[in-house]
C-alpha positions in Angstrom: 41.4 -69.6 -20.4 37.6 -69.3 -19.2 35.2 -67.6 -21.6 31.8 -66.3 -21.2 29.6 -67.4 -24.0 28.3 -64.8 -26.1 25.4 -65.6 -28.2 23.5 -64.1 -31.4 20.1 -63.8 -31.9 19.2 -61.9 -34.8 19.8 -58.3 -34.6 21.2 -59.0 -31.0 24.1 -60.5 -28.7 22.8 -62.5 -25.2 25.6 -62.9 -22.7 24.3 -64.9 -19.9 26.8 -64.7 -16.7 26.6 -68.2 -14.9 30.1 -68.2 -13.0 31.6 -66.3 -10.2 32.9 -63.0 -11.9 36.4 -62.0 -11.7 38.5 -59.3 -12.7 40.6 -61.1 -15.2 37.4 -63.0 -16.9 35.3 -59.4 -16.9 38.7 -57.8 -19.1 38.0 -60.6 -21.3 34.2 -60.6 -21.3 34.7 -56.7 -22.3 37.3 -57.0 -25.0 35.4 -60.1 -26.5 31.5 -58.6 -26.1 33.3 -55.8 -28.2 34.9 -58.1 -30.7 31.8 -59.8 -31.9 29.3 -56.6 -32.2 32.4 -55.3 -34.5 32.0 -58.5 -35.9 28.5 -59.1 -36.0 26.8 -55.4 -36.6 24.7 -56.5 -33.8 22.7 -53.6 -32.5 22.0 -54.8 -29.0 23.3 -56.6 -25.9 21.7 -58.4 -23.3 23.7 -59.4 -20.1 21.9 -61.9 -18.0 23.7 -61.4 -14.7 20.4 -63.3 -12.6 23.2 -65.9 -11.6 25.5 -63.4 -9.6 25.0 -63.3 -6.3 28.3 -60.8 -5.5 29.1 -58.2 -7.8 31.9 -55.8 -6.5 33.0 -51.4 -7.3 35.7 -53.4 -10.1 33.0 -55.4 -12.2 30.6 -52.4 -11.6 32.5 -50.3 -13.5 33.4 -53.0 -16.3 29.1 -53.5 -16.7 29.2 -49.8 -17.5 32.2 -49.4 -19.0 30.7 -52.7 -21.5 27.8 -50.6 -22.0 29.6 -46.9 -23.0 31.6 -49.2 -25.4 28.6 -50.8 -26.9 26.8 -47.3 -27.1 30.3 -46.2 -29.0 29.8 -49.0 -31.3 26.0 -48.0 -31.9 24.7 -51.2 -29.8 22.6 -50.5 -27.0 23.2 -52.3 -23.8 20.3 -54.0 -21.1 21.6 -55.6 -18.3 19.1 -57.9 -16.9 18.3 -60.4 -13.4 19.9 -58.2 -11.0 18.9 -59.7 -7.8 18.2 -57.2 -4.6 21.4 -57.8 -3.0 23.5 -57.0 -6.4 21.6 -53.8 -7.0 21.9 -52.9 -3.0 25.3 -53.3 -2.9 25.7 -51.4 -6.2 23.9 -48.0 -4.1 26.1 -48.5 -1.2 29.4 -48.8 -3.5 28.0 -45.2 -4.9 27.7 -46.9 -8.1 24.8 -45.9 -10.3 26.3 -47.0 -13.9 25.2 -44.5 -16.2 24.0 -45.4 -19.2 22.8 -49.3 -18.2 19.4 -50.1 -18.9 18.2 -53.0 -16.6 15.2 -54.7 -16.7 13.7 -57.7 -14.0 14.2 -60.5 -17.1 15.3 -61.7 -20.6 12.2 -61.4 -21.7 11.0 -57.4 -20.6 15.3 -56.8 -21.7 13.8 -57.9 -24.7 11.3 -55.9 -25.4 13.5 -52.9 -24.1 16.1 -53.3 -26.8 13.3 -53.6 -29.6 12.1 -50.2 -28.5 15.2 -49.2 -28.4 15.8 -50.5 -32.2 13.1 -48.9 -33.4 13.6 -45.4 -31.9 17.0 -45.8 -33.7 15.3 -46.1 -36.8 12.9 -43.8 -36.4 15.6 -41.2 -36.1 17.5 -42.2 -39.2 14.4 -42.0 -41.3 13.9 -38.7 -39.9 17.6 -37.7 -40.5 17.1 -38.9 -44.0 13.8 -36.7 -44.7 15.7 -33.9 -43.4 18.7 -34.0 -45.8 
């Protein structure tokens, strides 16, 4: 069965989607994505989707379905690459996928999810003064 690789590095999980995306393979690129940060701890997700040229209302929905599970599982989610056409056909479809950060690359995705990290602690530390 095909897989998606999903990678560590350090604190956070890089998926990087280089095939055609189907509905079968984005079932399993949910159920495993949620797998390893149960596995891992990992407290963020990047999803590289710069290779998809097509990306229909079905895998939409499992992008933002990936990230309300990862945000369950206290793991933020950045999706990154999203080429013109992908995020045009996304407004036509009416789909504006709450809750998905994007950003234009790894690198600025990055970045996001560190800020994101330390907002997260920042609050805990702030929870902890308070009790």
């Amino acid at each position: 069965m095909e897989r998606i690789p999903i990678l560590r590095m350090g604190e956070f999980l890089l998926v990087t989607i280089q095939v055609d995306m189907h509905d079968r393979l984005a079932m399993t690129l949910q159920d495993d994505l949620t797998n390893k940060i149960q596995q891992t701890g990992a407290s963020g997700v990047l999803i590289d989707i710069s290779s998809l040229e097509i990306v229909d209302s079905f895998i939409g929905r499992m992008v933002a379905n990936i990230s309300a599970m990862s945000k369950v599982l206290d793991a933020e989610t950045v999706v990154v690459g999203m080429q013109p056409a992908v995020a045009i056909t996304l407004v036509e479809l009416g789909l504006s996928l709450p809750g998905v950060r994007t950003a234009l690359d790894v690198e600025k995705g990055m970045q996001l999810l560190r800020g994101a990290l330390g907002a997260h602690e920042e609050e805990a530390q702030y929870a902890a003064c308070e009790g």
